[in-house]
C-alpha positions, 0 to 999 in steps of 0.5 A, a space after each residue: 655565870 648567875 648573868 648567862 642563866 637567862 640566856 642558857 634557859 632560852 637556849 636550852 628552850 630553843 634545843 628541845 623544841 626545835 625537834 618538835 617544830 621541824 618535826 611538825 613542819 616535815 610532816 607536812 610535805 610527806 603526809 600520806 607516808 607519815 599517815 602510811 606508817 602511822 596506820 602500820 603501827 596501829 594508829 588512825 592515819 587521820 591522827 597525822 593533822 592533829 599532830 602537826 598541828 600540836 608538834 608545831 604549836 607546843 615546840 613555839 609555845 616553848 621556845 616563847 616560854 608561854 604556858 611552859 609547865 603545862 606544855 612541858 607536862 605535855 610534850 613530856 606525855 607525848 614523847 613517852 607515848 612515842 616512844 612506846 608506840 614507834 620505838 617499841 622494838 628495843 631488840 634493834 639497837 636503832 629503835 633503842 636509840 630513839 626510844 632513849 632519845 624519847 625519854 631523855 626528851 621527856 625528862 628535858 621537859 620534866 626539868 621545864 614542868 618544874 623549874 619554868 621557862 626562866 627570865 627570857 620568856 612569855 612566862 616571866 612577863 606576864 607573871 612580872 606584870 601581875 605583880 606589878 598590879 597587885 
């Protein structure tokens, strides 16, 4: 099981970021519906750039394994306040849904800020040629 380790680590990378990319990337082809309901749940509509452009970045980020912890510590933020924001009427049971699924995403990347990206990572890398110099 210790060989699969580095493969279920990438894995599960793959998993909890792919939402983000592909979420990021949706965004683009229905932008003023994405503006429309961002600006119907309080936000400034002109926000939908700067999270395309994070959703994308972060998601690639993770799924490379480079600067893990921090993006992990940020997506973790980010689907939190998601949730607060967008999936605030638990009363209707899909919004619970998906506020859940927000907060089990943002304990996924609590487990990432902790542990790392693991061997097969961007992370690993640079740390294993660092002290290769040293």
């Amino acid at each position: 099981m210790n060989k699969l380790n580095p493969l279920f680590s990438l894995a599960g990378r793959v998993m909890i970021a792919l939402i983000f990319v592909l979420a990021g990337l949706s965004k683009i082809s229905a932008i003023e519906g994405t503006q429309g309901y961002m600006e119907a749940m309080g936000l400034p509509g002109i926000l939908i750039y700067p999270t395309i452009l994070f959703e994308v970045a972060a998601g690639l980020a993770i799924i490379a394994g480079f600067k893990t912890r921090y993006v992990a510590l940020a997506l973790a933020g980010f689907s939190l306040l998601s949730a607060f924001i967008f999936h605030n009427q638990l009363g209707d049971q899909m919004q619970f849904i998906l506020f859940m699924k927000n907060v089990a995403i943002a304990g996924g990347f609590l487990f990432l800020a902790r542990y790392g990206a693991g061997e097969l990572s961007i992370d690993n890398h640079r740390s294993a040629a660092v002290a290769s110099t040293s």
